[in-house]
C-alpha positions in Angstrom: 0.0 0.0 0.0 2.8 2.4 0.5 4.1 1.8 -3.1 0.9 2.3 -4.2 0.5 5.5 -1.9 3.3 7.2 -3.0 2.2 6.6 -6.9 -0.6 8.6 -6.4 1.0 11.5 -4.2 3.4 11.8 -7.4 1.2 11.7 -9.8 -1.4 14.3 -8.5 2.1 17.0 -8.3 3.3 15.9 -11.4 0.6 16.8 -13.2 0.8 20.4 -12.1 4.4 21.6 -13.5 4.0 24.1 -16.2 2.6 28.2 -15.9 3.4 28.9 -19.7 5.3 31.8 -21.2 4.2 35.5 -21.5 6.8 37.1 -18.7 5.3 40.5 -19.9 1.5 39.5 -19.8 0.2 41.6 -16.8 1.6 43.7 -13.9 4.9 46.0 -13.8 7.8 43.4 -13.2 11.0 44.8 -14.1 11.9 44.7 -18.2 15.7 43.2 -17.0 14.2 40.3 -15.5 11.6 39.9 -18.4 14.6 40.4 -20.9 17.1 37.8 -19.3 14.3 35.4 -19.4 13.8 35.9 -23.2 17.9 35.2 -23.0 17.9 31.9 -21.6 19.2 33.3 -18.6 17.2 32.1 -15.5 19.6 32.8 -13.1 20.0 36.3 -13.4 16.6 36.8 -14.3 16.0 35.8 -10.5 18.4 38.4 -9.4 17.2 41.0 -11.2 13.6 40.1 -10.1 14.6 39.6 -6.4 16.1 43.0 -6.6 12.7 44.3 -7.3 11.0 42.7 -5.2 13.4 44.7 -2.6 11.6 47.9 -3.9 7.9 46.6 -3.4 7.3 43.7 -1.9 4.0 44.2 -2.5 3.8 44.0 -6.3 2.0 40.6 -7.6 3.8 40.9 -11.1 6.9 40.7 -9.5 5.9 38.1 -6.7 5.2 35.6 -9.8 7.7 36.2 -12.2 10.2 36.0 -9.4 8.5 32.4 -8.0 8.0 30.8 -11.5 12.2 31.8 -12.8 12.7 29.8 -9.3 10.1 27.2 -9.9 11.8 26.7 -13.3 15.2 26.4 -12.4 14.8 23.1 -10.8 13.3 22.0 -13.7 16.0 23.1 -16.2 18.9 21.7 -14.1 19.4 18.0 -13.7 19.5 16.2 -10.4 17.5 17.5 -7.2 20.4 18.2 -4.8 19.7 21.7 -3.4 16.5 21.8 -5.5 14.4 22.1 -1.7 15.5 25.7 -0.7 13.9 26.8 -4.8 11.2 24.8 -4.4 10.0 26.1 -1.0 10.6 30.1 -1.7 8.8 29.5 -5.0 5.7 28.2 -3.4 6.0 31.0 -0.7 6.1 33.6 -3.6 3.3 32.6 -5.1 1.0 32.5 -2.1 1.9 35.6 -1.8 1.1 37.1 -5.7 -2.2 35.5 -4.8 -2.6 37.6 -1.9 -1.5 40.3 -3.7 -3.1 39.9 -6.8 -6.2 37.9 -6.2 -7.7 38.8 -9.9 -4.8 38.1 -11.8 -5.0 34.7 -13.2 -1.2 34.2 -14.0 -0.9 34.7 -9.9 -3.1 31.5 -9.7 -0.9 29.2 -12.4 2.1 30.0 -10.7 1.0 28.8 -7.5 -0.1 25.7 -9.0 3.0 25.3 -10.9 5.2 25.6 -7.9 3.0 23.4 -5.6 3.2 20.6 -8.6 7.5 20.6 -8.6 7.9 20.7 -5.0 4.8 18.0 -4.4 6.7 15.7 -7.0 10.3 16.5 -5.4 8.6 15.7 -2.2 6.9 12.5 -3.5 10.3 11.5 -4.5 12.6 12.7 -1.7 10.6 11.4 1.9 7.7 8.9 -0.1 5.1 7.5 1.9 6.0 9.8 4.8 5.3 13.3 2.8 1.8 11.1 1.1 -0.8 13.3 3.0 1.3 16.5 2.1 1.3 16.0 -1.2 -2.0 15.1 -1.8 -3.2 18.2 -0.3 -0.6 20.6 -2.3 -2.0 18.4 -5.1 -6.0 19.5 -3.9 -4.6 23.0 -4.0 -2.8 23.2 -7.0 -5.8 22.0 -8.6 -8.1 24.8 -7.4 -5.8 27.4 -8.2 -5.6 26.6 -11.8 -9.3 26.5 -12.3 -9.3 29.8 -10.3 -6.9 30.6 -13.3 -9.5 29.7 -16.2 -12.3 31.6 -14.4 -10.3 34.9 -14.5 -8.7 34.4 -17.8 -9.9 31.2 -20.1 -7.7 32.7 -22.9 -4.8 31.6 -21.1 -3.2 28.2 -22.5 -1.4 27.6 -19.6 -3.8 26.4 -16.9 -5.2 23.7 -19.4 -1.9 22.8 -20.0 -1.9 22.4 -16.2 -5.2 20.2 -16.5 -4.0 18.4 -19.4 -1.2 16.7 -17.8 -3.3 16.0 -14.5 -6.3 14.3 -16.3 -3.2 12.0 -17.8 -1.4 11.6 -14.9 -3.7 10.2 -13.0 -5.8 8.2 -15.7 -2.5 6.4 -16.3 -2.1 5.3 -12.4 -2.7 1.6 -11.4 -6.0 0.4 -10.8 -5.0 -0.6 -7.2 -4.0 3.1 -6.4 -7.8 3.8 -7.3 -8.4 1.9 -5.0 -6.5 3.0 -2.3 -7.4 6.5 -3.3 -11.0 5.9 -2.9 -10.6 4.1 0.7 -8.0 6.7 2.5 -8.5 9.8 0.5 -11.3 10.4 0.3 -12.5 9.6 -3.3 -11.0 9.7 -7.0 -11.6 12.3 -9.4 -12.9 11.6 -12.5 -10.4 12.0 -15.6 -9.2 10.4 -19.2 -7.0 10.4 -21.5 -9.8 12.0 -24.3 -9.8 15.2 -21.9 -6.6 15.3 -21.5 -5.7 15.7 -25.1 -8.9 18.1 -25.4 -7.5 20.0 -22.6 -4.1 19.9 -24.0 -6.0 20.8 -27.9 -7.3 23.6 -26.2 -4.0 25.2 -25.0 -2.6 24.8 -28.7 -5.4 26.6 -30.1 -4.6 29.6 -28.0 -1.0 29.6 -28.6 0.1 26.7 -31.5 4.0 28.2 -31.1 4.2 26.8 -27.4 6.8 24.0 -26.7 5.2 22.6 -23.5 1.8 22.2 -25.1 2.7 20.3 -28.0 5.3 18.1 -25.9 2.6 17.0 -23.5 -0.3 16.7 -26.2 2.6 13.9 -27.7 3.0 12.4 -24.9 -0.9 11.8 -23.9 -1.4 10.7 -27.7 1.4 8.0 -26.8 -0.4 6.6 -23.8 -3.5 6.6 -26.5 -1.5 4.6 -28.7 -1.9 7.1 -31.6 1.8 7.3 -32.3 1.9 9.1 -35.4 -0.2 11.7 -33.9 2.5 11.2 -31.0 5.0 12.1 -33.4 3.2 14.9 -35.7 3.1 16.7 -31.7 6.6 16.1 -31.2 8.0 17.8 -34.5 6.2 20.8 -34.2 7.2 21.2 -30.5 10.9 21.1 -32.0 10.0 23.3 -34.4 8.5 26.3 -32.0 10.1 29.0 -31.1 12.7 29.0 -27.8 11.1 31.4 -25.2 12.9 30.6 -22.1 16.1 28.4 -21.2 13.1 25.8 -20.3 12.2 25.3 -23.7 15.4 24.1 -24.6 15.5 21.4 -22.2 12.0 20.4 -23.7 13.1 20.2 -27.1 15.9 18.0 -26.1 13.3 15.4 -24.5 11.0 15.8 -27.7 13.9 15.1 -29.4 14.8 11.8 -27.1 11.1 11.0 -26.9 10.9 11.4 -30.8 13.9 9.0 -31.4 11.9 6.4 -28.8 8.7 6.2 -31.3 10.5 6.0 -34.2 
């Protein structure tokens, strides 16, 4: 039961661990930040954001930018060593862009996207001990990215977010259903169909998006449709680079592509 346990806790945080691109898309955070982004340059990006978040603390563009660049540094580097310390400020950051910015649905993504990578480095890193944790950083990431759709439903990035999740856990096995349903208090229902309508959705409102074409391969995998797999993965290596975290996903497109062929 413990494997089974920690299967679930992993896949509910796994699900949530992407908040998109547009750096500039609402709020005042600094153009230095924005631009080192747009350079591939995630570490300086956090200092220039940190250093203005030392002029107003209170600024939700800021709080977000600042928590995602952290969020996604863990992500672009391999290993976890260290990774905790990221993880933790991230999700602190973007509890507090909520506060700050309650109607600003990139506030709301954020939080889900740094509650999915530290859930997932904590279903990893302490296993059954951490279960309850993450099952409940799972519950919350899940309301704040349909928090997200209410305030802006032209954003791809939340059905990105519920893309992945309806996969994630439609994929789990049966006996961590079961388990679910006992100790957990239920089982949502998901699929694979929503998650590649989910994931269809996010491409129609931005078809140049690494992430969305990635994932959209990788649930048409699980479907079996492999060429439809494959059609995904060449246009995601054929978008545009945004961020130094695109570049990481092409190279697993690229690997995932070589796997199907």
């Amino acid at each position: 039961m413990r494997s089974a346990v920690r299967c679930l806790g992993g896949s509910v945080l796994l699900a949530i661990s992407w908040a998109g691109p547009a750096w500039s898309q609402t709020g005042s955070a600094p153009a230095a930040g924005d631009s080192l982004m747009a350079a591939l340059e995630t570490t300086r990006a956090i200092e220039a954001y940190r250093q203005a978040l030392a002029a107003d603390g209170d600024d939700p563009a800021v709080l977000w930018k600042l928590a995602r660049a952290l969020s996604n540094r863990t992500a672009e580097t391999p290993g976890r060593q260290g990774d905790r310390p990221l993880h933790e400020e991230a999700v602190e950051l973007a509890r507090r862009a909520v506060d700050a910015g309650p109607e600003i649905a990139r506030t709301h993504t954020t939080l889900a996207t740094a509650l999915g990578r530290y859930g997932h480095w904590l279903a990893h890193e302490c296993r059954v001990r951490c279960a309850g944790q993450v099952v409940e950083m799972g519950r919350e990431a899940y309301r704040a990215t349909r928090r997200a759709i209410e305030l802006d439903p032209y954003d791809p990035a939340p059905f990105i977010v519920l893309g992945v999740y309806h996969r994630d856990l439609a994929t789990v096995p049966l006996v961590v259903k079961v388990i679910a349903k006992t100790f957990l208090g239920g089982y949502p229902p998901v699929s694979l169909e929503q998650s590649a309508s989910y994931l269809a959705r996010a491409i129609r409102l931005d078809a140049g998006d690494v992430t969305s074409h990635l994932e959209l391969a990788r649930t048409y995998a699980k479907m079996g449709r492999r060429e439809d797999a494959r059609a995904e993965l060449r246009k995601a290596l054929g978008a545009p680079v945004r961020e130094r975290l695109d570049v990481v996903q092409k190279e697993e497109a690229a690997e995932f592509l070589r796997q199907l062929d």
